[in-house]
N, C-alpha and C positions, 0 to 999 in steps of 0.2 A: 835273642829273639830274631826271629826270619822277615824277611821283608812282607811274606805274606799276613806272618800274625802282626805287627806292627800297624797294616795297613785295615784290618779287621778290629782290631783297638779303637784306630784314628778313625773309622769309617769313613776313609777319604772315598769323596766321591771323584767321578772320571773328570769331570769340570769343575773348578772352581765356581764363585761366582761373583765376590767378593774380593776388590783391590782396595787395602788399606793406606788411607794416607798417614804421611810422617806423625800428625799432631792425634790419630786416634790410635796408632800403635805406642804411642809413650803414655796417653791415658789408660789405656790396656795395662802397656806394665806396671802404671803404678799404683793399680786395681782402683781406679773411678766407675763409679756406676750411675746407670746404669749399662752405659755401652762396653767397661770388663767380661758381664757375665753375657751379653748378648756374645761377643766375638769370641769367647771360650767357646760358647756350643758351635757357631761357624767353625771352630777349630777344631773339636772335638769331629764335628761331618764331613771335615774335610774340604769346607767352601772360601778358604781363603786364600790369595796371592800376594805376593810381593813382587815390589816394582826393586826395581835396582838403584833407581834415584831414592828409595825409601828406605832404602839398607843404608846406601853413603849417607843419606842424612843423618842415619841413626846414630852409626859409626863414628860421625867424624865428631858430635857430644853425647857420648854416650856414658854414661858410671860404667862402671864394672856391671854392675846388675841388671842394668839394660842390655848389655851387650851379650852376656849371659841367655838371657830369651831369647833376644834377636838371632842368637846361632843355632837357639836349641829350632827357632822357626824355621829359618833357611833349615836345618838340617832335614825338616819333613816338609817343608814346602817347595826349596828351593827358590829360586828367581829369577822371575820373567826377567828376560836381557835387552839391553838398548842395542837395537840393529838398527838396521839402515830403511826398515818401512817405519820403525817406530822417529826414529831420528827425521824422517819426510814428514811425517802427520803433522811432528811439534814443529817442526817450523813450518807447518804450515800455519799452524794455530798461532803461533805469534805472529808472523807476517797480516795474517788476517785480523789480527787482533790492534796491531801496532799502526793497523791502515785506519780503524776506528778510532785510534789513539785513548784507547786503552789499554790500562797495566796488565799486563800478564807476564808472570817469572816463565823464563824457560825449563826451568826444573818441574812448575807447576804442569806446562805443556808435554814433556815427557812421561808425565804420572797419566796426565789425560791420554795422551796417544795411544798407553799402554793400557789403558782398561779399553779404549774405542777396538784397537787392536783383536784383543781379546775376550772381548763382547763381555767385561766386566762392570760392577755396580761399584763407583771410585766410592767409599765410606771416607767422608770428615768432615771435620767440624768449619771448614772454610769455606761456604759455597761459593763466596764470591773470586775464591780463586779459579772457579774451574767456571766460567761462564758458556764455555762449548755446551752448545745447541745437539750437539749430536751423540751424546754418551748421556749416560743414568748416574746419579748423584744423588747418595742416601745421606740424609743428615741425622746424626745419631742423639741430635737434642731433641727429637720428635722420639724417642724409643721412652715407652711407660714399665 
């Protein structure tokens, strides 16, 4: 198949809009509902990205069968890459965060830089890791 009809399949759209974290891309694969079939039709439209911290996470415990997905996604997603604006954001956000003296992982900062970046809606199940004031945060235990 040609890249055109692939893309008329997937109904990708020109923008994403949707940055999936680590812990709702492994409930995805191992079809939890109801956030499985919500992020199929994301998929299906073509509205989702992946971070590059979300790939290494997935990667480095991943089965076989996760890893499986995770390529077939990167294969038609691809993935947003850690540069040197997104690498300035996170440390901004932990420096700012580390002055309040609260916890923020750097991994979690880099997932956030990458949707702020990209003027994405970060999906997962953890809001309290992403307490930035400045990006959108869908929590998928609120999906009926």
């Amino acid at each position: 198949m040609n890249g055109k009809g692939n893309r008329e399949k997937m109904k990708i759209s020109t923008a994403p809009k949707y940055l999936l974290d680590t812990n709702v891309m492994l409930e995805v694969f191992h079809g939890e509902e109801p956030i499985a079939s919500r992020v199929k039709s994301w998929i299906e439209n073509g509205e989702i990205a992946l971070s590059a911290v979300t790939v290494a996470e997935i990667v480095s415990k991943a089965s076989k069968e996760e890893r499986e997905k995770l390529d077939l996604l990167v294969s038609k997603f691809g993935v947003l890459p850690v540069d040197q604006v997104v690498a300035e954001i996170a440390g901004q956000y932990r420096q700012g965060f580390a002055r309040k003296k609260k916890r923020v992982y750097l991994l979690d900062c880099f997932i956030a830089a990458t949707a702020k970046l990209f003027n994405l809606i970060l999906v997962t199940r953890n809001n309290k890791d992403y307490p930035m004031k400045d990006i959108k945060v869908f929590l998928p235990t609120f999906i009926s």
